[in-house]
C-alpha positions in Angstrom: 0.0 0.0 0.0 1.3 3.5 -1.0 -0.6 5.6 1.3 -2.2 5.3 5.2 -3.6 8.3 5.6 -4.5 10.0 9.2 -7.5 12.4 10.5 -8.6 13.0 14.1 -11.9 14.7 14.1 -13.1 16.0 17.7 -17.1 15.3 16.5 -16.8 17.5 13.9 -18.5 15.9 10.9 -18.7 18.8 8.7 -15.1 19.6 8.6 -14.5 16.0 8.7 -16.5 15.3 5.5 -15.1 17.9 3.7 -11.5 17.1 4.2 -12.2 13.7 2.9 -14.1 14.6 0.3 -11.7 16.8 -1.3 -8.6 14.5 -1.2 -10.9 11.3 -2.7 -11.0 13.8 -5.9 -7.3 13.8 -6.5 -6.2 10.1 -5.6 -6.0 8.6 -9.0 -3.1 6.3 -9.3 -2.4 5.8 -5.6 -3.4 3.0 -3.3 -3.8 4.3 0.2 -6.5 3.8 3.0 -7.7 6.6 5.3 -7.8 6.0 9.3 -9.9 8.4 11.2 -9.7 8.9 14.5 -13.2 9.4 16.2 -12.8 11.4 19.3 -15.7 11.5 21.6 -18.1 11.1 18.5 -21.7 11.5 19.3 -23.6 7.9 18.5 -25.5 10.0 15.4 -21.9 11.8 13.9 -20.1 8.4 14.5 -23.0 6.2 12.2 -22.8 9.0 9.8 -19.9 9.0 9.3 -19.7 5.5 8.7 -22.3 5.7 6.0 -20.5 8.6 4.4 -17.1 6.8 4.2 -17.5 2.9 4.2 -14.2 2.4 3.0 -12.6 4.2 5.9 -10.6 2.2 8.9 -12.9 4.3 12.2 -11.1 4.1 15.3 -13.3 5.5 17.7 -11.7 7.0 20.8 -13.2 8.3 23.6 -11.2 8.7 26.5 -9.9 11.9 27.0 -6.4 12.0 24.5 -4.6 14.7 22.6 -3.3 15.3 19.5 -0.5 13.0 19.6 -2.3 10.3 21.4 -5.3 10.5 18.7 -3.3 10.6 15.7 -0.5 7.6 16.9 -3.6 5.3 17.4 -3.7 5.7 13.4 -0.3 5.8 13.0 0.9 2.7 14.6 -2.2 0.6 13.1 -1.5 2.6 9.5 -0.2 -0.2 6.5 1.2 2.6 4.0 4.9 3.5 2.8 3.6 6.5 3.2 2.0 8.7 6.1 -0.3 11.8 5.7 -0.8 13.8 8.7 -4.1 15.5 8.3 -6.4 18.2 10.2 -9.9 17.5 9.8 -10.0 21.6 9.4 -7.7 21.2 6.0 -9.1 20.9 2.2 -7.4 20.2 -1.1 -7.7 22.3 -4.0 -5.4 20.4 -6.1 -3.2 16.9 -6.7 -1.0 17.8 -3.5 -0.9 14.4 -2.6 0.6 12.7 -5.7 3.0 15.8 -5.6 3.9 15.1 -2.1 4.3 11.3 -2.8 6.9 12.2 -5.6 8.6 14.5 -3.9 10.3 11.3 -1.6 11.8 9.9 -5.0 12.7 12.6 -6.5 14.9 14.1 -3.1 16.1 11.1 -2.3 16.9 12.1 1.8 13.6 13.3 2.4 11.6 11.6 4.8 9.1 14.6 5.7 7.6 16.5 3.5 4.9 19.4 3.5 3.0 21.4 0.8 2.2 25.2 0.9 0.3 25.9 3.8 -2.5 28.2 2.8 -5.7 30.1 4.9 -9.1 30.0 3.3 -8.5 33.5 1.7 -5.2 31.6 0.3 -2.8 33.9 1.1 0.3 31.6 3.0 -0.6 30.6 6.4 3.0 28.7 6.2 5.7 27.4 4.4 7.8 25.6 6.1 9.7 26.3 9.2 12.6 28.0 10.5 15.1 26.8 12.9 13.4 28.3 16.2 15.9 30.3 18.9 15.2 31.4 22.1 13.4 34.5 21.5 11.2 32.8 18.9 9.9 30.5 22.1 9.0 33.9 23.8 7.0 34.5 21.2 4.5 31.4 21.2 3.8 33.6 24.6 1.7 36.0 22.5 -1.1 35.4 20.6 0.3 35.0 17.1 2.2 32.2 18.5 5.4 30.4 16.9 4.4 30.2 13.4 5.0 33.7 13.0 8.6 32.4 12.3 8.1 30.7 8.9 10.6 30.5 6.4 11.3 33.2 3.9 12.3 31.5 1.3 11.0 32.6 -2.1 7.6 30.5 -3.3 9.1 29.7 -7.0 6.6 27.6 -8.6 7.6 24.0 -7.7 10.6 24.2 -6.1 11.7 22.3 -3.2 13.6 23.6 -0.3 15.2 21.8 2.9 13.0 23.1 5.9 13.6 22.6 9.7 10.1 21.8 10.8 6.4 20.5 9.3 3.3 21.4 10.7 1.1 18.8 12.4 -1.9 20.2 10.1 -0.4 18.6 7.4 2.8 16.2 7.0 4.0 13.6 4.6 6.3 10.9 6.0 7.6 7.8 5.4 6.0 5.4 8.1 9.7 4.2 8.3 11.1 7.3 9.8 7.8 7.4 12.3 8.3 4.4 13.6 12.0 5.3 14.2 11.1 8.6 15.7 8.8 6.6 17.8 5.9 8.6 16.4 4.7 12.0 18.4 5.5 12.0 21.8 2.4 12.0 24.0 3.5 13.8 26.9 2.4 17.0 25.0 -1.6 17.3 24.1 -2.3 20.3 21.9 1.3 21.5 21.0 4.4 21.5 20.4 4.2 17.7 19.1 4.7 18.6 15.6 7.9 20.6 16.6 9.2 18.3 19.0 9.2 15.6 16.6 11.0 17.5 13.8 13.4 18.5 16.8 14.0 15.1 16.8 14.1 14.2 13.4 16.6 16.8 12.6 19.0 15.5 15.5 18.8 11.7 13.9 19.8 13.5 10.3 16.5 13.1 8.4 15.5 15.3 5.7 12.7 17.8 6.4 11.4 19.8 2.9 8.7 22.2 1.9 7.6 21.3 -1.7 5.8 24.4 -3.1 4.5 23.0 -6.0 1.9 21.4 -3.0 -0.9 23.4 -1.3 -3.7 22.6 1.3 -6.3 25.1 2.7 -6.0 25.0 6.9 -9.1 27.2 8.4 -6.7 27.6 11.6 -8.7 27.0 15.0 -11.9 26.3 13.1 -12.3 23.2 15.3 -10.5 25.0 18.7 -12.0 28.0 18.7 -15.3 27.7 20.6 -13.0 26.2 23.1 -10.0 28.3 23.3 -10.5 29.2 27.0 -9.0 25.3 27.6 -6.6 25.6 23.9 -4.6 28.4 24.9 -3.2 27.1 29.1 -2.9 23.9 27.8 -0.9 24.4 24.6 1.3 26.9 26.6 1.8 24.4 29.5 3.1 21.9 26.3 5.5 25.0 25.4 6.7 24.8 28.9 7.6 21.5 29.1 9.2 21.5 26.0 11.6 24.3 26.7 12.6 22.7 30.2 13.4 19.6 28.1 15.2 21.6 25.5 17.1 24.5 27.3 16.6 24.3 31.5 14.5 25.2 34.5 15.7 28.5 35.1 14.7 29.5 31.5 11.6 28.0 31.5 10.8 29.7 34.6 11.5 33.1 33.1 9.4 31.8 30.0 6.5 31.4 32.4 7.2 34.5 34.1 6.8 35.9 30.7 4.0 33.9 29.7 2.2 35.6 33.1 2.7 39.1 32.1 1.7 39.0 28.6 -1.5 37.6 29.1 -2.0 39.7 31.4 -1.5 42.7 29.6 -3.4 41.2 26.8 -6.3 40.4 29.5 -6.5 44.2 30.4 -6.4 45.1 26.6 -9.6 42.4 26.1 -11.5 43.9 28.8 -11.5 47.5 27.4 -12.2 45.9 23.7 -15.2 46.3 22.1 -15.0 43.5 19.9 -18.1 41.5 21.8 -17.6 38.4 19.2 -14.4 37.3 20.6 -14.0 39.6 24.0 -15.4 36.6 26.8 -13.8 34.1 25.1 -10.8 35.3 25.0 -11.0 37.1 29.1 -11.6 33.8 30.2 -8.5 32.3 27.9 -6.0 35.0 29.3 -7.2 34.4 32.8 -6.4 30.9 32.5 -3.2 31.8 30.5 -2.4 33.8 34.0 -3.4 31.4 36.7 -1.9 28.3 35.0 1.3 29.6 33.8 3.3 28.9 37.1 1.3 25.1 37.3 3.2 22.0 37.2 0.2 20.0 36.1 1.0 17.5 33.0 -1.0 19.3 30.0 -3.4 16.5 29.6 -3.9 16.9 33.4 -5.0 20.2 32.9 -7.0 19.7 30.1 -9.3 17.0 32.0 -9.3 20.0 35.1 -10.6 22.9 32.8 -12.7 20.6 30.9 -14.9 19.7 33.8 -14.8 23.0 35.3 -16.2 23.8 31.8 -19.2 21.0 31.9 -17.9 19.1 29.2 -16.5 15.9 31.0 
């Protein structure tokens, strides 16, 4: 089999059904099989879904996992030469997959490989990745988050540069290299898994590239955004972890220190907003930016805390 191809979908059958939908139009040629993760599916979404898509593997999971937890249940179970890391939030346009899968032969080191990055409006959302330093991690502090950071290289149509990171919304790999990697680690829930494991992949020597002849449509935070009140603690808790790993405790200290005083400056700046769409939402996300950022609590932990304290456990 070419192709194993994985989707976690937190109940989201719309996004979920487009996403398929849209890559089923350009796979022509290549024999693949898509796994979708079903997390906490409602008994009506998870039958649909199954009528919808007969021919695709449903792992329904529903205790409480993250992103890396969800998407290795596909991974390790996948058949394929080939791995595609999908978003349920992400659409094709165009034969990116066929161009991805060509990519690995024609760059013979590559073993990750990523299309164009694009939002909805389809100007670049991101193309590839630099290297991140220090400051860049003091960054992911703010709302624009590490991604700000992309690489600069110029988009020449169909050229192929060496990149120092993928995205988790969308990734081509060869299973090979996963299973070496020993897939995403799961200590992390919402983020960084995608950037630890290209941390990781880049220490073992395997080739990471952007192929901009490839491009998929990501509506960022279409499925986290009713919820970003829990997204935002939780995926800086993961940032925490990962630069005590990476660097030490005295800089992660002064990361959360950081962390504190951003949010709240950015919690005074919401409160005299008048932007009512997004202002309670986002109170309630910089409060719990504030009084989480000096917590020790393992990010799943603290998911399963704020998601009781918000009713939906």
């Amino acid at each position: 089999m070419d192709l194993s191809i994985s989707i976690v979908s937190y109940n989201q059958l719309a996004n979920l059904s487009r996403c398929v939908a849209s890559m089923q139009k350009h796979m022509e040629g290549i024999s693949y099989e898509i796994i979708v993760v079903a997390y906490r599916f409602s008994p009506e979404n998870l039958e649909a879904l199954r009528n919808m898509f007969p021919e695709a593997k449903i792992i329904e999971s529903n205790e409480i996992r993250g992103f890396a937890e969800n998407h290795n249940l596909a991974l390790k179970s996948s058949q394929g030469t080939y791995c595609l890391v999908l978003n349920d939030d992400t659409f094709f346009v165009d034969n990116t997959i066929d161009i991805l899968m060509k990519t690995f032969k024609s760059v013979p080191d590559a073993c990750f490989v990523s299309p164009v990055i694009l939002n909805r409006d389809r100007s670049i959302q991101l193309c590839g990745r630099e290297r991140y330093g220090l400051l860049d991690w003091f960054l992911s502090g703010t709302p624009h988050g590490i991604d700000t950071h992309i690489s600069k290289k110029t988009l020449k149509e169909g050229a192929i540069f060496q990149t120092a990171g993928v995205s988790g919304c969308c990734f081509m790999a060869r299973r090979e290299t996963l299973v070496d990697l020993g897939f995403f680690c799961e200590d992390y829930f919402f983020c960084p898994e995608d950037v630890a494991l290209s941390v990781e992949a880049e220490k073992k020597g395997y080739g990471m590239y952007v192929n901009t002849a490839g491009t998929i449509v990501h509506e960022h935070a279409a499925t986290a955004g009713p919820i970003h009140d829990i997204i935002l603690p939780v995926a800086l808790q993961g940032n925490f972890l990962f630069i005590g790993r990476q660097y030490n405790r005295v800089i992660e200290m002064i990361f959360r220190s950081y962390t504190f005083a951003v949010h709240c400056v950015l919690y005074l700046a919401w409160h005299f907003s008048r932007r009512a769409d997004k202002k309670k939402i986002w109170m309630r996300a910089c409060k719990n930016a504030m009084r989480y950022s000096f917590s020790f609590l393992p990010p799943k932990m603290l998911f399963q805390k704020l998601a009781r304290s918000k009713g939906m456990l």
